[in-house]
Rosetta silent file (secondary structure, phi, psi, omega in degrees, C-alpha in Angstrom):
SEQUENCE: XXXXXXXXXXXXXXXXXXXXXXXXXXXXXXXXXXXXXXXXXXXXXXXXXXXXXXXXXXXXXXXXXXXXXXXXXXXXXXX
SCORE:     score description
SCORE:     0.000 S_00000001
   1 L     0.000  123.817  175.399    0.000    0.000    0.000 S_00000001
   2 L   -50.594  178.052 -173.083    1.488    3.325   -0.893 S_00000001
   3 L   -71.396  123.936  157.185    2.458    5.996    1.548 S_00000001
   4 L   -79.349  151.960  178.717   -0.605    8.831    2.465 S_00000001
   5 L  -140.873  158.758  172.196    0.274   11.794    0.875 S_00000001
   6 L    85.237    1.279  154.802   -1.924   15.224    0.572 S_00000001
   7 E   -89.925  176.479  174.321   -2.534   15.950    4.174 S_00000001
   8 E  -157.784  163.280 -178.299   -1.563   19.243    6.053 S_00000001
   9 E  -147.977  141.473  171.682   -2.453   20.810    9.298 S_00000001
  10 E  -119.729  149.954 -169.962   -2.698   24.228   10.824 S_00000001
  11 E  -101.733  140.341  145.278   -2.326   25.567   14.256 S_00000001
  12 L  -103.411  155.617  164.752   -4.710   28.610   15.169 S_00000001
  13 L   -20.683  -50.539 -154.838   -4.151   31.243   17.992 S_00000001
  14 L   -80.235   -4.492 -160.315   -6.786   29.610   20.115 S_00000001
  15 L    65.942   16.273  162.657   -4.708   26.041   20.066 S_00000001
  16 L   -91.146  163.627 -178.956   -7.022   24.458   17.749 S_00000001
  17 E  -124.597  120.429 -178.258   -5.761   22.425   15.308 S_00000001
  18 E   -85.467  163.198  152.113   -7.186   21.925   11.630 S_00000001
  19 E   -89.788  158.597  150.530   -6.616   18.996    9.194 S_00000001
  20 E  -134.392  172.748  173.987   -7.015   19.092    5.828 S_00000001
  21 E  -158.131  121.828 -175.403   -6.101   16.196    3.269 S_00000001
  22 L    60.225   32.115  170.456   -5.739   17.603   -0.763 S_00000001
  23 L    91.777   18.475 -167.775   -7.015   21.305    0.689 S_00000001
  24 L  -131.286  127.413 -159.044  -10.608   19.930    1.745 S_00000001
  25 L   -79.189  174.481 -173.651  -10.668   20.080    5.884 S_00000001
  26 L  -143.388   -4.651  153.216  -11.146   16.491    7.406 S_00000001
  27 E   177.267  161.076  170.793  -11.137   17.380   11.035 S_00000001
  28 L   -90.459  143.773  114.398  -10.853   19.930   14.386 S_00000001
  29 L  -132.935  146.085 -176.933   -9.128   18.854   17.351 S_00000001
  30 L  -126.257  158.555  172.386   -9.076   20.957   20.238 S_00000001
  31 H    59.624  -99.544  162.434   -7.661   21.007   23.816 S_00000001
  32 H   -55.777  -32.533  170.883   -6.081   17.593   24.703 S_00000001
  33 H   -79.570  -51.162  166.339   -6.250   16.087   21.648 S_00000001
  34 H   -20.868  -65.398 -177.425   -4.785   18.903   19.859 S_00000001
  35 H   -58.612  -37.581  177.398   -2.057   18.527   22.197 S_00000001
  36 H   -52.450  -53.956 -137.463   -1.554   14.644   21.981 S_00000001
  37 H   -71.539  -59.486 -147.966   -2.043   14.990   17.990 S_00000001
  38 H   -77.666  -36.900 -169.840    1.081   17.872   17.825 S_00000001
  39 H   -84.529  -17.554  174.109    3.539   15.496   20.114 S_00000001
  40 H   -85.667  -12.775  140.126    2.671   12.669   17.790 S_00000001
  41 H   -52.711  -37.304  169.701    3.298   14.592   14.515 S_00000001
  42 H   -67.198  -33.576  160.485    6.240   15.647   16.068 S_00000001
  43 H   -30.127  -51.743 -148.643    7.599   11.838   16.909 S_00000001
  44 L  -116.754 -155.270 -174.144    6.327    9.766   13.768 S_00000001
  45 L   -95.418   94.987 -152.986    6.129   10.231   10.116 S_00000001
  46 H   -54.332  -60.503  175.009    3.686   13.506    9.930 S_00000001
  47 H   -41.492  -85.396 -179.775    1.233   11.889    6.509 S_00000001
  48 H   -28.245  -65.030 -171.971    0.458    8.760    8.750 S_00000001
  49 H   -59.378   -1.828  166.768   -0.034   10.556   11.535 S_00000001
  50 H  -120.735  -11.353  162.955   -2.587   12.388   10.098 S_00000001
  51 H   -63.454  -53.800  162.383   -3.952    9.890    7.991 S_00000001
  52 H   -39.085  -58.333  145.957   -4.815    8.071   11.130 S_00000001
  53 H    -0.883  -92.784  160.206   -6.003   10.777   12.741 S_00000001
  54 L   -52.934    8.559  178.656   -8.520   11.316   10.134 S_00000001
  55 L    53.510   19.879  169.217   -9.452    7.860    9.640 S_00000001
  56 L  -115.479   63.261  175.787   -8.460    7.832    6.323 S_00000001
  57 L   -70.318  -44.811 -140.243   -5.801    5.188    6.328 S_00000001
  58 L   -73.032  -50.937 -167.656   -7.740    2.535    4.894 S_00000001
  59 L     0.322  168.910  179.590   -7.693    4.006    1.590 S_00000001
  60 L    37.404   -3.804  150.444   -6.667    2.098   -1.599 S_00000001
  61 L   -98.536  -31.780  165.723   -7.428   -1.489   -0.784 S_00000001
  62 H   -28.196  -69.368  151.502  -10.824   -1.696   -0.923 S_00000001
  63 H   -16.338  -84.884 -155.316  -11.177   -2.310   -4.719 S_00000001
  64 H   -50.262  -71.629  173.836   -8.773   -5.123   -4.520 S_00000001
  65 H   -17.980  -68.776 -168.128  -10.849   -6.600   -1.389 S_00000001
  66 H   -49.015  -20.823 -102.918  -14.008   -6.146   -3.200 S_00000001
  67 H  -158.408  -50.632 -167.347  -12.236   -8.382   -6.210 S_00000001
  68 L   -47.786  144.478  177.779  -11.094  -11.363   -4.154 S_00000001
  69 H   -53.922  -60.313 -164.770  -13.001  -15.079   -4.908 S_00000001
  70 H   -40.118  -24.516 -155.829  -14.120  -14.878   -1.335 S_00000001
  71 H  -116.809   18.615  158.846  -16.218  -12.014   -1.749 S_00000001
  72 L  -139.792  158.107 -176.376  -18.253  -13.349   -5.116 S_00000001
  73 L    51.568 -172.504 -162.369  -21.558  -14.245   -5.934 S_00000001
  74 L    88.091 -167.577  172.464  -22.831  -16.723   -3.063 S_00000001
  75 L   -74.069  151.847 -173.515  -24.295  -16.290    0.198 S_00000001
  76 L  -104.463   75.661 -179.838  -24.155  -12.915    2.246 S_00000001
  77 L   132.076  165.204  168.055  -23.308  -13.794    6.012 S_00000001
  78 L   -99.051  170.976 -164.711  -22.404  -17.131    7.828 S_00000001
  79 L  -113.674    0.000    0.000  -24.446  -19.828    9.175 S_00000001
């Protein structure tokens, strides 16, 4: 699975913090979180850490999932 790429984040005055991912925001954190969110961007690898963040890690496997023999034609649930 590739890399995330295309987020960014801003700090405002106030200590909130925005997300954005390709310029379109994707989340607020404020107060505690803010704060967690800033020591773990500083720590890791900044794209993950806001991919995560924003729950949009998952990206780019579905498709392939959706494709696998397991997942055609047949029954929908287990028994």
């Amino acid at each position: 699975m590739p890399a995330p790429q295309g987020f960014s984040y801003a700090r405002r005055a106030d200590g909130t913090v925005v997300l954005t991912h390709r310029g379109r925001a994707a989340g607020t954190l404020r107060g505690r979180r803010a704060d967690t969110f800033l020591a773990e961007v500083e720590a890791g690898d900044p794209q993950l850490v806001m991919a995560r963040w924003t729950g949009s890690y998952r990206f780019g496997n579905e498709r392939t999932a959706r494709e696998h023999p397991r997942h055609q034609g047949g029954r929908t649930g287990r028994r």
